[in-house]
C-alpha positions as CSV (number, residue, x, y, z in Angstrom):
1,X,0.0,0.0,0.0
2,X,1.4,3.4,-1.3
3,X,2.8,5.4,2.0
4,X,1.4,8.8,2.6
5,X,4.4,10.1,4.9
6,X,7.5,9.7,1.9
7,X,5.3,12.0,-0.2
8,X,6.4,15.3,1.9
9,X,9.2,18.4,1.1
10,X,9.2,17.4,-2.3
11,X,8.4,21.2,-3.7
12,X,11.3,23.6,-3.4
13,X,11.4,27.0,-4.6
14,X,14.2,29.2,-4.7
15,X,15.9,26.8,-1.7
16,X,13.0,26.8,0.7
17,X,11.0,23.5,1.3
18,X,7.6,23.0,1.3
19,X,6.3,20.5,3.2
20,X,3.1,18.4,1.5
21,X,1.0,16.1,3.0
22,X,-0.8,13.3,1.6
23,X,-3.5,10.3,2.2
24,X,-6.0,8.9,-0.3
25,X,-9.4,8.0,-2.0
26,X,-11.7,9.1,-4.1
27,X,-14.4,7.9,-6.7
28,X,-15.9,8.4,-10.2
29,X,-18.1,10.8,-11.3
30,X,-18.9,10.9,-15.0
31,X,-17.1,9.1,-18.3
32,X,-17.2,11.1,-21.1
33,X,-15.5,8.4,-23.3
34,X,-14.5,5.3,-23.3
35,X,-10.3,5.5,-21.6
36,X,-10.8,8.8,-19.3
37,X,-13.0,8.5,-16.2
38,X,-13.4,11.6,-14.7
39,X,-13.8,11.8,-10.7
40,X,-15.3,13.8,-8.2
41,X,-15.7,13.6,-4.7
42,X,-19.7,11.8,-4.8
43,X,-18.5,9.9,-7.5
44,X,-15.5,8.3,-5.5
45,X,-18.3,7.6,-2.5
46,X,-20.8,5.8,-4.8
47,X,-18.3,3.6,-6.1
48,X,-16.3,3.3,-2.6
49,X,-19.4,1.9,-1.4
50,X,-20.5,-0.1,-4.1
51,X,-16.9,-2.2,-4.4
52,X,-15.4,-2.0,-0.9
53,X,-14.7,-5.5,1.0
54,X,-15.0,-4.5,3.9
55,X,-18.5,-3.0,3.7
56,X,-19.7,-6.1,1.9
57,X,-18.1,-7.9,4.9
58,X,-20.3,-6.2,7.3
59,X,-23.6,-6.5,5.3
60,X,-23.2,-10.3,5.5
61,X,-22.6,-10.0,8.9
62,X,-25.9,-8.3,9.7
63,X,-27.6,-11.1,7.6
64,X,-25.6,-13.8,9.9
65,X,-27.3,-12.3,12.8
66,X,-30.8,-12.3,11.1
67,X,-30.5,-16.0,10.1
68,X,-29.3,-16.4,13.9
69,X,-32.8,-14.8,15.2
70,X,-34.8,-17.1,12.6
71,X,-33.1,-20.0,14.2
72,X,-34.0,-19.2,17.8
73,X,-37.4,-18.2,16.6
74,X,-37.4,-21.8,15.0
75,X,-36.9,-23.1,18.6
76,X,-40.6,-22.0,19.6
77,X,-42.2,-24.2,17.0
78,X,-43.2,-28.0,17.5
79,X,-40.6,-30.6,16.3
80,X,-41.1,-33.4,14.5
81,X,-39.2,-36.5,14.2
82,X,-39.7,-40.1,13.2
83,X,-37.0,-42.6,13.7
84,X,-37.3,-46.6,12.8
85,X,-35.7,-49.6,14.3
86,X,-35.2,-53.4,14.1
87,X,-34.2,-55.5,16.3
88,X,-33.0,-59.3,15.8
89,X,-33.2,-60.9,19.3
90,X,-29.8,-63.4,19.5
91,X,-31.2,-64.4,23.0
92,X,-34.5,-63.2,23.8
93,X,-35.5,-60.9,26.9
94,X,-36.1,-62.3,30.1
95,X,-38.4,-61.6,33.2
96,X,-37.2,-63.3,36.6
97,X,-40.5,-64.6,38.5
98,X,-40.7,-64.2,42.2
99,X,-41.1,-67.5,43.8
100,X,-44.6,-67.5,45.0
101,X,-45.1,-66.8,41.2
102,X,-48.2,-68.8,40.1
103,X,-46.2,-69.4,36.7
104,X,-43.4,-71.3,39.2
105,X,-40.2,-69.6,39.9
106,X,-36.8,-68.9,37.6
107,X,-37.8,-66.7,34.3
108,X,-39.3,-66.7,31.8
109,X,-38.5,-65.8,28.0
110,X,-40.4,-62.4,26.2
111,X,-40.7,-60.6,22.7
112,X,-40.1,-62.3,19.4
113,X,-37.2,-62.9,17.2
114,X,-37.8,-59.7,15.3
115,X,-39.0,-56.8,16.4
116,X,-39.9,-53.7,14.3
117,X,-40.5,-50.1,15.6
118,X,-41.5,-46.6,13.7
119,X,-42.0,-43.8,16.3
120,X,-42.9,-40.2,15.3
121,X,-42.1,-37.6,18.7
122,X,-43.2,-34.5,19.0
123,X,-41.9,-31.4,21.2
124,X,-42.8,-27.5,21.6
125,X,-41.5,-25.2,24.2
126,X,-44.1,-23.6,27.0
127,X,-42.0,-22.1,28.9
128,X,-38.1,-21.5,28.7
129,X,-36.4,-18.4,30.1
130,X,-33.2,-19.5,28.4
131,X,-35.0,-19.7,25.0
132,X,-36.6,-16.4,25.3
133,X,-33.3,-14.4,26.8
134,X,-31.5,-15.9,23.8
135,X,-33.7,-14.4,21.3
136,X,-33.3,-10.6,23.1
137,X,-29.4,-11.6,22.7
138,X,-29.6,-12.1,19.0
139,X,-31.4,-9.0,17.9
140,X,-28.7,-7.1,20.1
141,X,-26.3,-8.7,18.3
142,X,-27.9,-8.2,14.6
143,X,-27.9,-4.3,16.4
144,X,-24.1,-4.7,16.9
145,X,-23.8,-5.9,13.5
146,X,-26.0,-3.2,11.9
147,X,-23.7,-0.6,13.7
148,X,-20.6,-1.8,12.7
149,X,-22.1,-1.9,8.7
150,X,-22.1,1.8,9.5
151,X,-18.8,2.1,11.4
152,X,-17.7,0.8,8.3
153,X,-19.7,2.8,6.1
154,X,-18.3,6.3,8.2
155,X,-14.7,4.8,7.9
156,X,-14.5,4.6,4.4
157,X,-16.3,8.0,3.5
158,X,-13.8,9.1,6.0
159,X,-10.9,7.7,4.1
160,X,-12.3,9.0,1.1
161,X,-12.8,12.1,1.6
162,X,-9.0,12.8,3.1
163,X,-7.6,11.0,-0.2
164,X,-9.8,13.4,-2.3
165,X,-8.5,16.2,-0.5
166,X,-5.0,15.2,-0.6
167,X,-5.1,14.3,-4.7
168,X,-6.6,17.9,-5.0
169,X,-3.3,19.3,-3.1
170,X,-1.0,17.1,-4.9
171,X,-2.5,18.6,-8.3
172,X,-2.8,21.9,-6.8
173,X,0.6,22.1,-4.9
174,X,2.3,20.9,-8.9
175,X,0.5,23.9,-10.8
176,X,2.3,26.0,-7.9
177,X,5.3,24.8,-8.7
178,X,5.0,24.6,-12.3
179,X,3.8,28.6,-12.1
180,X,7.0,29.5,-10.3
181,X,9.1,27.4,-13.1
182,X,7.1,29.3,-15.5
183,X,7.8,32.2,-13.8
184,X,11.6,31.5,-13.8
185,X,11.9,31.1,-17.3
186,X,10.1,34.1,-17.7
187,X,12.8,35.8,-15.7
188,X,15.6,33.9,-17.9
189,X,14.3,35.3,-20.7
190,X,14.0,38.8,-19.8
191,X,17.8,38.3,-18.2
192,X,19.1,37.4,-21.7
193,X,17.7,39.8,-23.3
194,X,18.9,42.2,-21.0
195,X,22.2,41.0,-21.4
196,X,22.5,40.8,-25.1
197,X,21.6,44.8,-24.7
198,X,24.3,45.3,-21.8
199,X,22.6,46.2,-19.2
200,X,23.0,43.0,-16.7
201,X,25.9,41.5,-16.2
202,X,26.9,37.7,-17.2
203,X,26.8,36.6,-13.5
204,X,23.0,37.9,-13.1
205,X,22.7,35.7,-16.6
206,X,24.1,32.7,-15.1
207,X,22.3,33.2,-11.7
208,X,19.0,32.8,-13.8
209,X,19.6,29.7,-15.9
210,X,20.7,27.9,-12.3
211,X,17.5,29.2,-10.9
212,X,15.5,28.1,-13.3
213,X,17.2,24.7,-13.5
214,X,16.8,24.4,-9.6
215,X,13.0,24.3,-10.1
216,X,13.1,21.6,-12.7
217,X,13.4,18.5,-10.6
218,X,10.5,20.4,-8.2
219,X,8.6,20.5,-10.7
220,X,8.8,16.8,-11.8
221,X,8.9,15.9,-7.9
222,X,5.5,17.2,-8.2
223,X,3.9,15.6,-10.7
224,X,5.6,12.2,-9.5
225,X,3.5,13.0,-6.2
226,X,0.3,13.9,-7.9
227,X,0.6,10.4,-9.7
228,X,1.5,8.5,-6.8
229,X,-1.6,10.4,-4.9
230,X,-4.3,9.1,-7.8
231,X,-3.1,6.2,-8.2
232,X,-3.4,5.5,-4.0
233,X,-6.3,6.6,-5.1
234,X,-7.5,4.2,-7.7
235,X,-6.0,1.4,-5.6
236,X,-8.7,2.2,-2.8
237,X,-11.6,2.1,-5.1
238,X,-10.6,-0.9,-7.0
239,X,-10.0,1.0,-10.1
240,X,-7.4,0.0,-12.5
241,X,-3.8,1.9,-12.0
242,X,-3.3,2.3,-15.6
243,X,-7.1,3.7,-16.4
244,X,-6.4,7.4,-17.6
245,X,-8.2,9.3,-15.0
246,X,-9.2,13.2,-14.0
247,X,-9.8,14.8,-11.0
248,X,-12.8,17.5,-10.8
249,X,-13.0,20.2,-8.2
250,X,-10.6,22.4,-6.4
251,X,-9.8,23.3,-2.9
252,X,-11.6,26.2,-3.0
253,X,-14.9,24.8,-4.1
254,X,-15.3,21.8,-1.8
255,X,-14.5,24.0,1.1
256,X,-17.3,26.4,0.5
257,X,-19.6,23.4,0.0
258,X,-18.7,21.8,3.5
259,X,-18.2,24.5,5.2
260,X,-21.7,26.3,3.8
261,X,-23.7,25.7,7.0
262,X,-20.9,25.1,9.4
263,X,-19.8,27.4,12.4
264,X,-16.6,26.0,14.6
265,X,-18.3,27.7,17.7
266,X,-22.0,26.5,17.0
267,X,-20.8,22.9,15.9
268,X,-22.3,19.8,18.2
269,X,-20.2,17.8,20.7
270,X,-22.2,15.0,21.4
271,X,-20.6,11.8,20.6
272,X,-23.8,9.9,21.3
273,X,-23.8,8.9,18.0
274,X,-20.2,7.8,17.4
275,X,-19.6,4.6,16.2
276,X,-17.1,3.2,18.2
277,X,-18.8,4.7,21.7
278,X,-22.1,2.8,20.1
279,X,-20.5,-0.2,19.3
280,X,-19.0,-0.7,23.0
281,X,-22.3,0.2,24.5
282,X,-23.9,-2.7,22.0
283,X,-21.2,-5.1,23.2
284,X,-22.1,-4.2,27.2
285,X,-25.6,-4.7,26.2
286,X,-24.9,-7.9,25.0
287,X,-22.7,-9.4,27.3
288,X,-25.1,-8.5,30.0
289,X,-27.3,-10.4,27.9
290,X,-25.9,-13.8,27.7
291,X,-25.0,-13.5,31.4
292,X,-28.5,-13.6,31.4
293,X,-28.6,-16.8,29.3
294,X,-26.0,-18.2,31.5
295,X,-28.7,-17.9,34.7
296,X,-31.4,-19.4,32.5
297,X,-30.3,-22.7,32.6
298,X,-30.4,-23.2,36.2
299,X,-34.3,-22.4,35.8
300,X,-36.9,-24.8,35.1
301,X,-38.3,-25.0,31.7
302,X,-42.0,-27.0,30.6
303,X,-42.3,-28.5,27.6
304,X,-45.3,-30.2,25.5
305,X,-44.6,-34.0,24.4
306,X,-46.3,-36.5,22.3
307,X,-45.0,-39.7,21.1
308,X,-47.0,-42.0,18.4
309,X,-45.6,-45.6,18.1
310,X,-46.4,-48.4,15.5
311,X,-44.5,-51.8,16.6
312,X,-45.1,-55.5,15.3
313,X,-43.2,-58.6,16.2
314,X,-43.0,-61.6,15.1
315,X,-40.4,-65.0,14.7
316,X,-40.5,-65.1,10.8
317,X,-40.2,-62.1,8.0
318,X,-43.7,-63.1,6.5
319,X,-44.8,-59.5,7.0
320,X,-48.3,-59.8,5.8
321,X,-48.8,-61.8,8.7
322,X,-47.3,-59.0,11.3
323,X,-50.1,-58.2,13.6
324,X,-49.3,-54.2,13.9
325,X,-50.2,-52.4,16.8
326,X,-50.3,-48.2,17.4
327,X,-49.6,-46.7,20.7
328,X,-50.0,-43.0,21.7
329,X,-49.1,-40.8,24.6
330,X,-48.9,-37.0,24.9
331,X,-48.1,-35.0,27.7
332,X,-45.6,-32.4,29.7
333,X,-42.4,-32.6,30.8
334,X,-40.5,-30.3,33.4
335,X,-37.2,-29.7,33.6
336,X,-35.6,-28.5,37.4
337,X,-31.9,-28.2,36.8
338,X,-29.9,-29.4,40.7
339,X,-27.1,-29.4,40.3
340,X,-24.4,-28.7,37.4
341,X,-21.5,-28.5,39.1
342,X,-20.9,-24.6,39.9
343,X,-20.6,-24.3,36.0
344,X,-23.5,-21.6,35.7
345,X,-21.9,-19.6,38.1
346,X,-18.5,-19.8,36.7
347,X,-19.8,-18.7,32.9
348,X,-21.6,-15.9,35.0
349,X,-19.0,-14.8,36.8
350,X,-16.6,-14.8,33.6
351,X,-19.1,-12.6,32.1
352,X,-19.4,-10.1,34.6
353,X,-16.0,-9.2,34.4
354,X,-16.1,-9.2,30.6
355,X,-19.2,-6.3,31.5
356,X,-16.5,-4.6,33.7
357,X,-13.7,-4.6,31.4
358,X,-15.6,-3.0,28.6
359,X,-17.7,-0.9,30.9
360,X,-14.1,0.7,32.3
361,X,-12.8,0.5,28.3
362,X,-16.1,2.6,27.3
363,X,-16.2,5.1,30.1
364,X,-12.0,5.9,28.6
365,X,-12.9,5.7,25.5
366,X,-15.4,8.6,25.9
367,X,-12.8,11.4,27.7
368,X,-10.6,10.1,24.9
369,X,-12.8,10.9,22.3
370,X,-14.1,14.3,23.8
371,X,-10.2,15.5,24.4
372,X,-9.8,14.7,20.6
373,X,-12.7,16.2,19.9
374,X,-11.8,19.5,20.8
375,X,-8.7,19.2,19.5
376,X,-10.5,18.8,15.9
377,X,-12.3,21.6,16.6
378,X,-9.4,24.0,17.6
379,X,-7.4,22.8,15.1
380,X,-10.0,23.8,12.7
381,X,-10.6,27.0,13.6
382,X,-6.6,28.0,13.7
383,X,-7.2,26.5,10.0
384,X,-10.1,29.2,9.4
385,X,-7.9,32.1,10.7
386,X,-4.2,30.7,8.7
387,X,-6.9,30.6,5.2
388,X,-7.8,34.1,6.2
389,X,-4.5,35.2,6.5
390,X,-2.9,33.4,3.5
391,X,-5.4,34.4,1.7
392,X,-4.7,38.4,2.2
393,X,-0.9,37.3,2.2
394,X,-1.1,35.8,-1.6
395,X,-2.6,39.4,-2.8
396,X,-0.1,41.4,-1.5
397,X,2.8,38.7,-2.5
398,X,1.6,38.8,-6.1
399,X,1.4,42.7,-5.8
400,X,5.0,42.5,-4.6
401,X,6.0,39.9,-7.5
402,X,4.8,42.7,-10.2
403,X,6.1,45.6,-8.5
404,X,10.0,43.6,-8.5
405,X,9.4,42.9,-11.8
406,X,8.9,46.2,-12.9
407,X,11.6,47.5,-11.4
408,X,14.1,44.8,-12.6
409,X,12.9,45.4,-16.2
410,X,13.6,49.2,-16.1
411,X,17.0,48.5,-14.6
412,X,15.7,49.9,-10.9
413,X,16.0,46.3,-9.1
414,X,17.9,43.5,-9.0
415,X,17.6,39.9,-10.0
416,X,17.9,38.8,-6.3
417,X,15.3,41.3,-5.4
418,X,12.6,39.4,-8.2
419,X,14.0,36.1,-7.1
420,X,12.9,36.6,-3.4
421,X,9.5,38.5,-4.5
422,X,8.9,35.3,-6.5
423,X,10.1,32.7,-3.3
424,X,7.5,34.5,-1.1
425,X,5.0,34.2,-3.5
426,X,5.3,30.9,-4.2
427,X,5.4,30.2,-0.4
428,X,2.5,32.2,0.1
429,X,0.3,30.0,-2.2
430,X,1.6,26.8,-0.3
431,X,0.2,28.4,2.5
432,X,-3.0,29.0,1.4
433,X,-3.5,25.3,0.1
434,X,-2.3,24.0,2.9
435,X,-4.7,25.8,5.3
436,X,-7.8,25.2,3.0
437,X,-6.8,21.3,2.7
438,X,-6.4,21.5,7.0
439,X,-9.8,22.4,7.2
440,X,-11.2,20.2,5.2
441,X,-9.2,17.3,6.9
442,X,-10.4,18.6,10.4
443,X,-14.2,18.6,8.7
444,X,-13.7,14.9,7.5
445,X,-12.5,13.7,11.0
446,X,-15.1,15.8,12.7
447,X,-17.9,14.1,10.8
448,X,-16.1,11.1,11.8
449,X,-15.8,11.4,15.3
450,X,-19.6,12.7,15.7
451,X,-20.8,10.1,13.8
452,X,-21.9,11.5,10.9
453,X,-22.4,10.3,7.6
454,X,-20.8,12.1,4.3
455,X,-23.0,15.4,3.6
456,X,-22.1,17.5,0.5
């Protein structure tokens, strides 16, 4: 799996290092012909969703735990069974007489040679606490399992929504870089020119063609990160690495569109609805549960019974001359559990401290997630305030860029004076990308964490 953290300083202008982040996903939006795919943020979701393992893991989970309701519903129906049997008596039964037995004393032989029995027995629960605390245990855990479908579900919009962000930086951060080469060429140019005419001098010439030079592996450091970004990218969607692909959307327009109705100081910090806080509170549910089963088994349970038997015997296998007969008996049967040998109370006990464990686990889990929480939050609005200020800070650096230009063509500044207003531009347009994509990571996490779904 391609590694986010090598992907960093890889754009340099004019000596200084920029450092880049990157993570990945992202989906497909439209096709307008056969090769190119074209992909957008909703796109990347609909197919996320649509090929992801893991989701399609989680689905069949939830369908387990239905089947495993069914089958404990199952339990409260009648059972039917029939069986067969025959019998070849070697040495026939006995019955010992007593000895004032008025068939004399000793024994006496019973039964036939063969004997033949068909038996149909039937069964249905009346009462059985074990039976009925089982069924409340499997619909907690189909709960369980329909939570973690949407753990799974928040995860991966989660993930894809970071990638997204960080292939629109990638492709962002490279046209920075490939407007400062631009804008070094520019500057060559203009230099040469300049000195063909005399008026610079063959150092500032020279200083120019190794500026410019400097920027060319940037720039190709750049585009290797955008590639290795999308293809992260396609690798997370199950797309093919070699399928020409486009990204659509910018920074700037997804950050509008998330952060349209959002307000850092207004935003909710209820994690009620957090996934993994759920999840635990399912799993204390449920083990509270079968503890509950456990104790059911030491209680006495009533059951209906009938049994239906048609037996023949006979010495011979001349079957037409079987004389057949049909017994019939129905009635209840209780169950009092004594003694098991301590082996309910162990299994209770065991679960008890499994409640405990995840009970303590749950309660740090919480101040965990609330500390991180705010941290999200304040992390996002220091984002807001850097956009704000980069923003401003790219206006007056491109001011700054055309004023040293003007003076270096009419002979009033120098090269090193354009080269520097052309270093703090460039690092002024870093700055703004980096604090729009900050936000939009701290949004993505903070839907996370809240336990919201993907809204755009």
């Amino acid at each position: 799996m391609f590694d986010k953290n090598r992907i960093n300083n890889y754009i340099k202008a004019a000596g200084i290092n920029v450092l880049l982040l990157f993570s990945g996903m992202a989906g497909i939006a439209g096709q307008d012909n056969a090769d190119t795919l074209y992909l957008d943020l909703e796109g990347a979701m609909a197919i996320a969703r649509e090929q992801n393992p893991t989701l399609k893991v989680s689905a069949l989970e939830i369908e387990y735990a239905e089947t495993g309701i069914n089958e404990i519903r199952g339990r409260y129906l009648p059972s039917l069974n029939i069986s067969g049997s025959y019998n070849r008596n070697i040495k026939r039964p006995i019955i010992f007489l007593p000895d004032d037995s008025p068939f004399g004393n000793g024994f006496i032989e019973v039964g036939s040679d063969n004997s033949f029995m068909a038996t149909l027995a039937a069964g249905m629960p009346l009462y059985n606490p074990s039976l009925n605390r089982s069924l409340r245990a499997a619909r907690t855990e189909k709960d369980l399992a329909g939570e973690q479908f949407r753990g799974s579900k928040i995860e991966l919009e989660y993930n894809v929504q970071t990638a997204f962000f960080d292939v629109l930086m990638a492709r962002e951060s490279m046209e920075v870089v490939r407007k400062s080469f631009m804008n070094a060429k520019e500057n060559l140019d203009r230099t040469r020119k300049m000195y063909e005419q005399g008026t610079v001098s063959e150092y500032e010439l020279i200083r120019a063609e190794v500026q410019t030079e400097n920027l060319r592996p940037n720039l190709l450091e750049a585009e290797n990160a955008y590639e290795a970004t999308l293809n992260y990218l396609k690798a997370l969607i199950g797309m093919e690495k070699t399928r020409p692909t486009e990204i659509k959307g910018n920074l700037t327009d997804i950050t509008e569109t998330m952060l349209s109705d959002f307000m850092v100081e207004e935003a909710a910090r209820n994690l009620g609805k957090n996934t993994e806080l759920v999840q635990m509170g399912l799993q204390l549910e449920l083990v509270g549960q079968q503890k509950n089963v456990v104790k059911a088994q030491g209680l006495p349970s009533l059951d209906l019974a009938g049994n239906y038997q048609y037996q023949a015997e006979a010495n011979h296998f001349r079957f037409d001359d079987y004389q057949w007969v049909e017994t019939f008996s129905a009635g209840l049967r209780l169950t009092i559990p004594l003694f098991n040998g301590f082996a309910v109370r162990a299994q209770s006990r065991q679960l008890q401290i499994a409640g405990e464990q995840i009970q303590l686990q749950k309660e740090f889990l919480e101040d965990n997630l609330s500390i991180q929480l705010e941290n999200i939050l304040n992390a996002m609005r220091v984002a807001f305030e850097k956009t704000t200020n980069a923003r401003s800070n790219v206006q007056l650096a491109e001011r700054g860029f055309e004023i040293a230009k003007t003076r270096y063509e009419t002979g009033q500044g120098t090269l090193m004076e354009l080269n520097d207003s052309e270093v703090a531009l460039t690092q002024a347009r870093f700055n703004l990308l980096q604090a729009k994509h900050e936000i939009l990571q701290a949004k993505a996490e903070y839907q996370k964490f809240i336990g919201e779904n993907n809204k755009l």
